[in-house]
Structure formats: C-alpha cells, structure tokens
LUMKE-552464 format. One record per residue: x, y, z of N, C-alpha, C in turn; residue number from 1; residue in three letters. Coordinates in nm, 3 decimals. Layout:
N
> X;Y;Z;X;Y;Z;X;Y;Z;NUM;ala
...
//
This chain:
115
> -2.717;0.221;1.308;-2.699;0.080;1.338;-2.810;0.003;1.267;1;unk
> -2.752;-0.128;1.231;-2.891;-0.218;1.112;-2.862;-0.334;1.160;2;unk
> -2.997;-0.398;1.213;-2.980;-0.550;1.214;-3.042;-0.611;1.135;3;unk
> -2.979;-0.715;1.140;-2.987;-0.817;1.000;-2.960;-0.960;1.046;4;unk
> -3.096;-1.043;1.028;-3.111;-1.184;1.118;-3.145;-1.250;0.996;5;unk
> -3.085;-1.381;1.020;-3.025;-1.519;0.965;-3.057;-1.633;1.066;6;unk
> -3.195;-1.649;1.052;-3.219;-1.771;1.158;-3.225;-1.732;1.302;7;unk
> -3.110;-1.796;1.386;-3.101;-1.741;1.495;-3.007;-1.682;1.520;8;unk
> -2.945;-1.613;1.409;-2.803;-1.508;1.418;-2.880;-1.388;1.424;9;unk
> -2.844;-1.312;1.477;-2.840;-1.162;1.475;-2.721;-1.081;1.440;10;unk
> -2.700;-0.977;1.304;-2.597;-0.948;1.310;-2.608;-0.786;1.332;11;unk
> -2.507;-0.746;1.391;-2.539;-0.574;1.410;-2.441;-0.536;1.332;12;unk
> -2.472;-0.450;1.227;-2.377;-0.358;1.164;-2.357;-0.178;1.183;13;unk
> -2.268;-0.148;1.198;-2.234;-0.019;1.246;-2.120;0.020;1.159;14;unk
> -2.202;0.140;1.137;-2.127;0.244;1.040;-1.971;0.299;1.029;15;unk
> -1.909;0.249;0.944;-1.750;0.279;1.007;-1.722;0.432;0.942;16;unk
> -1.663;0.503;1.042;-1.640;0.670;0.987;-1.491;0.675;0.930;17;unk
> -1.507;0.811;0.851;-1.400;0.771;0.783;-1.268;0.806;0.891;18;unk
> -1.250;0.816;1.011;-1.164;0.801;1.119;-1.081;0.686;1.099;19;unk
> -1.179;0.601;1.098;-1.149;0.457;1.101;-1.062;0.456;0.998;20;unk
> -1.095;0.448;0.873;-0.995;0.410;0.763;-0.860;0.536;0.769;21;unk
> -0.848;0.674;0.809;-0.750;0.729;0.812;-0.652;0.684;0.961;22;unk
> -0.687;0.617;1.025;-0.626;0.568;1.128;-0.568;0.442;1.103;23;unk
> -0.642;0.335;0.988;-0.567;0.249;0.971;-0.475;0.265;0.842;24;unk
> -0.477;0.385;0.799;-0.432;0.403;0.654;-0.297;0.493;0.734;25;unk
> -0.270;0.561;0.825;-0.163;0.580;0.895;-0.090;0.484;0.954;26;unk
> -0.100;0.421;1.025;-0.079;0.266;1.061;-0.010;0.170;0.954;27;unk
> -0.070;0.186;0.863;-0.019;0.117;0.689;0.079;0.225;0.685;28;unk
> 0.091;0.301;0.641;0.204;0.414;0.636;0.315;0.393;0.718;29;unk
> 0.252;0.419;0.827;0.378;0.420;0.967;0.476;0.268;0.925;30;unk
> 0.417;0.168;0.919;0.466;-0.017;0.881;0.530;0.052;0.774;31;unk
> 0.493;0.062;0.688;0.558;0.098;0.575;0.675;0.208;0.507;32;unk
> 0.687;0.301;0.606;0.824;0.397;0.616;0.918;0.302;0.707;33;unk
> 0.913;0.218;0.869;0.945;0.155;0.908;1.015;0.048;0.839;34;unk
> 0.927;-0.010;0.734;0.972;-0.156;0.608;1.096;-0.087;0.539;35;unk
> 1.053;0.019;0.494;1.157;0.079;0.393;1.275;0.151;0.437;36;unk
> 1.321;0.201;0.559;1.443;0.280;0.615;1.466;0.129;0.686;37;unk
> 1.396;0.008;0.707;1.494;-0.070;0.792;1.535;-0.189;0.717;38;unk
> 1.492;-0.218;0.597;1.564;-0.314;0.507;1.686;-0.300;0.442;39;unk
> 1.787;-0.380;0.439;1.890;-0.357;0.371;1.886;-0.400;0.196;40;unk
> 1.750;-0.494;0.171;1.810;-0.527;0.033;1.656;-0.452;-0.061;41;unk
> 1.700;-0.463;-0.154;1.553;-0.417;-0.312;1.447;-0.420;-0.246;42;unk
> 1.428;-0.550;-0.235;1.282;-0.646;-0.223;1.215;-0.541;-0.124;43;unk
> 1.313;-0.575;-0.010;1.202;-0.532;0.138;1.189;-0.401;0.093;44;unk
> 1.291;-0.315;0.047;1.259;-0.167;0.016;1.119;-0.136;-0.087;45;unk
> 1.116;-0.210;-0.164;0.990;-0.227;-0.233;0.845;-0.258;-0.125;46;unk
> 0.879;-0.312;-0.084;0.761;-0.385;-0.027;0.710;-0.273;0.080;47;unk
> 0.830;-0.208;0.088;0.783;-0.081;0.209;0.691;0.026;0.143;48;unk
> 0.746;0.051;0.003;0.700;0.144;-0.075;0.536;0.131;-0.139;49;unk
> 0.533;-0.042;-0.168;0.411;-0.089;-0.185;0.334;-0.035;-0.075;50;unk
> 0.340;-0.056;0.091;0.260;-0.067;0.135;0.233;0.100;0.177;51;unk
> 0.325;0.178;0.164;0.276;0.314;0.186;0.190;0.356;0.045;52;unk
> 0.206;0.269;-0.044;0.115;0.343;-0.187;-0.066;0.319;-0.131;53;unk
> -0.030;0.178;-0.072;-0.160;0.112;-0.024;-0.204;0.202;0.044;54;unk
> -0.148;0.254;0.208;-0.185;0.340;0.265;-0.271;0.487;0.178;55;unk
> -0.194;0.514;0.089;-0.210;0.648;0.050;-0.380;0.627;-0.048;56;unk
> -0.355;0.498;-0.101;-0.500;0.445;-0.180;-0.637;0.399;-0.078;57;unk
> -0.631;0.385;0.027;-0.698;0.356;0.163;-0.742;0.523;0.164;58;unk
> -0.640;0.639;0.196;-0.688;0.726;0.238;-0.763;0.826;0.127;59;unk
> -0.723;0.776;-0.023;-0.795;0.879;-0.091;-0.951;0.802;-0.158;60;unk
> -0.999;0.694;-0.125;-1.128;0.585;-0.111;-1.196;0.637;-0.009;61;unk
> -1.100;0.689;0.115;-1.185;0.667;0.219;-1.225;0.872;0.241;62;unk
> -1.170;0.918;0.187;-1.184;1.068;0.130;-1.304;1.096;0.106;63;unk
> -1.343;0.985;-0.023;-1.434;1.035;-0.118;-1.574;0.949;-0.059;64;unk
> -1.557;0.875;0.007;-1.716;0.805;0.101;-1.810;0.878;0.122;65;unk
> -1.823;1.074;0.141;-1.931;1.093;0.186;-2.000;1.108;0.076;66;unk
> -1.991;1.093;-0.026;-2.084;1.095;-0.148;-2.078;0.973;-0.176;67;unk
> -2.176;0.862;-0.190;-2.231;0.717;-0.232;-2.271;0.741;-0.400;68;unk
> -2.288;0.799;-0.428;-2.310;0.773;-0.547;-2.178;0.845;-0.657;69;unk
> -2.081;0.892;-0.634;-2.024;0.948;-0.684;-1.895;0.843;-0.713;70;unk
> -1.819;0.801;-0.822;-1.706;0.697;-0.865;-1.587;0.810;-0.847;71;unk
> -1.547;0.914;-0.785;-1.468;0.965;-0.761;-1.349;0.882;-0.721;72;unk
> -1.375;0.838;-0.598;-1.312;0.758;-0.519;-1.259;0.632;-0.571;73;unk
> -1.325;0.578;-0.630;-1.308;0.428;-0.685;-1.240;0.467;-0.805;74;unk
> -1.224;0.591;-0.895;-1.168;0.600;-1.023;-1.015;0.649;-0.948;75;unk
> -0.982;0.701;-0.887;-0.852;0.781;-0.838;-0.775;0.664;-0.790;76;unk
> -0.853;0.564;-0.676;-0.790;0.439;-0.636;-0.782;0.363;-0.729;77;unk
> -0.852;0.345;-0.856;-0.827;0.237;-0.960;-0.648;0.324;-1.001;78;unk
> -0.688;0.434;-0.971;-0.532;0.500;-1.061;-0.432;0.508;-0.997;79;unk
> -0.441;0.464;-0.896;-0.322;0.506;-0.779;-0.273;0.309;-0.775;80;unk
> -0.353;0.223;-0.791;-0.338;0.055;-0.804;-0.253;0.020;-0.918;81;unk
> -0.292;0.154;-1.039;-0.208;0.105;-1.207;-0.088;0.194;-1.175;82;unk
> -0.070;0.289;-1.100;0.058;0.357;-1.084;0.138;0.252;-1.022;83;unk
> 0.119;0.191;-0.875;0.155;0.098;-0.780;0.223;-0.015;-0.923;84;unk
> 0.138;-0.068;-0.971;0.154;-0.178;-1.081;0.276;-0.161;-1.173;85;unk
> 0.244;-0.039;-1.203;0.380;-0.004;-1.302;0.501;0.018;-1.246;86;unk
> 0.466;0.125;-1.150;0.630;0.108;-1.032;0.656;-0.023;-0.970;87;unk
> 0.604;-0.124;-0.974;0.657;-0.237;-0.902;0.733;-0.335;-1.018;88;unk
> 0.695;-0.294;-1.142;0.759;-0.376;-1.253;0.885;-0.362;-1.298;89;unk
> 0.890;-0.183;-1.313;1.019;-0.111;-1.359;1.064;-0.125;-1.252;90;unk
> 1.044;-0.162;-1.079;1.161;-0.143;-0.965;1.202;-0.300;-0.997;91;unk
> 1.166;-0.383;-1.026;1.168;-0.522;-0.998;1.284;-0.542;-1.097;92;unk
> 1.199;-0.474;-1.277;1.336;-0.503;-1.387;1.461;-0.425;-1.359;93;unk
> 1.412;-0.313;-1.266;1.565;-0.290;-1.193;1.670;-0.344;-1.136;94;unk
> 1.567;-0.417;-1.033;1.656;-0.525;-0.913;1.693;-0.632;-0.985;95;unk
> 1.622;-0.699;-1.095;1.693;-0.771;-1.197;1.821;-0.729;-1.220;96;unk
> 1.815;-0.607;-1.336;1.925;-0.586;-1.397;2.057;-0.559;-1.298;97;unk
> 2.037;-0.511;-1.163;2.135;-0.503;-1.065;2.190;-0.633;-1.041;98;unk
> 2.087;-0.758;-0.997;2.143;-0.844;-0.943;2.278;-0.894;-1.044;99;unk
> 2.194;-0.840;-1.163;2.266;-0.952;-1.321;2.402;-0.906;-1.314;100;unk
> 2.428;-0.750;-1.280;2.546;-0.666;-1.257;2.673;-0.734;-1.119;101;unk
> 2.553;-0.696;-1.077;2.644;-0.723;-0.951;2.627;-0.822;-0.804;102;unk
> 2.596;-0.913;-0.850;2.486;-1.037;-0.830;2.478;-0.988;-0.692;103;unk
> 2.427;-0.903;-0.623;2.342;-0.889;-0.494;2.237;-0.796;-0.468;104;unk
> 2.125;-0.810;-0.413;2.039;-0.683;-0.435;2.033;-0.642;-0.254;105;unk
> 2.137;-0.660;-0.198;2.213;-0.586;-0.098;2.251;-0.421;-0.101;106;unk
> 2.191;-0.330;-0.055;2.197;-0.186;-0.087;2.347;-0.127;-0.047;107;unk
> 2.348;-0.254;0.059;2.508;-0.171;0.116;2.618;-0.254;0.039;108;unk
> 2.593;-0.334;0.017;2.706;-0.417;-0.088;2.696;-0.337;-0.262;109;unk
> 2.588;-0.332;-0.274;2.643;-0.198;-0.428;2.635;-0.112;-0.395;110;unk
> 2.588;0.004;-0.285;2.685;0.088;-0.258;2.843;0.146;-0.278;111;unk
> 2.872;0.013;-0.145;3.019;-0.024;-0.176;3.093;-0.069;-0.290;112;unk
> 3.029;-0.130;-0.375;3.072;-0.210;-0.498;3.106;-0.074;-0.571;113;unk
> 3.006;0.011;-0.586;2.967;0.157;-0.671;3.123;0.219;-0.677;114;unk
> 3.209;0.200;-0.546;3.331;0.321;-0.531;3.428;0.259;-0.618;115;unk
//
C-alpha cells in the first residue's frame, strides 16, 4: 500500500493482483459470447467477437505483470490489437459486400435467402 498526498488529499493506492484483471477479463468474455449467440444481425455479432478478443488481450497483459521490466506483455497485446484491427475490417468489407447482395445484414434473413 502507498500514500500519496496532494494538499489535503490523501490518496491510498493498492496493488491490484493479477486476480483482478482475470476476473474482469472473464466477465468481458462471458458479455461477449452472450453479445455474439444473442444477436441476430453482422454488427452485434462482431461486436461480440471484438469484445471477447479484448477479453483475451486483458488476460495475456495481465499474464505477463510479474516481470516489470520485461515488454513481453505489451508486445503480444500490441499483436493481438493488429489481429482485432484486421479482423474487424475484412468482417465489416464482408457485411458490406452482403448487405450490397442481399440488402440485409440479418443472419436469419440470408440464411433463408441462401436456400
């Protein structure tokens, strides 16, 4: 624990373990399989997928914390952010080229359209 005063603030800071971030990086996960099996159209399905990538970039940052001096962590999450980046472009010029097809990005309407 470190305090750290600002006048007449006192602030207490306490060490967050990496518990913490795999508990909220499950949590991000959990939202995010939830986003994606319960949307019917592109978008939200994306957005589900985004946020489990997030999750998965939370937990491999929060992996590599017990070494401070080591860019392990920060180089794998920089790579897991340009993966995220690129899959969100090619899903997007997807949902483009679908809508252009078959003007809905409704999963169960081109489904159906598909037969």
């Amino acid at each position: 624990m470190e305090l750290l005063s600002f006048g007449s603030f006192i602030f207490v800071f306490h060490m967050v373990e990496p518990l913490h971030y795999w508990i909220l990086s499950a949590v991000l996960f959990s939202i995010g399989v939830a986003v994606a099996i319960s949307k019917r159209n592109a978008i939200g399905i994306l957005m589900g997928l985004e946020l489990m990538l997030n999750a998965a970039n939370l937990n491999i940052v929060a992996g590599f914390q017990q070494s401070p001096y080591s860019t392990e962590g920060q180089l794998a999450g920089l790579f897991v952010i340009a993966i995220a980046a690129a899959e969100s472009a090619l899903a997007l010029a997807i949902a483009y080229q679908v809508y252009k097809q078959f003007k809905t990005v409704s999963m169960d309407k081109i489904a159906s359209l598909k037969e």
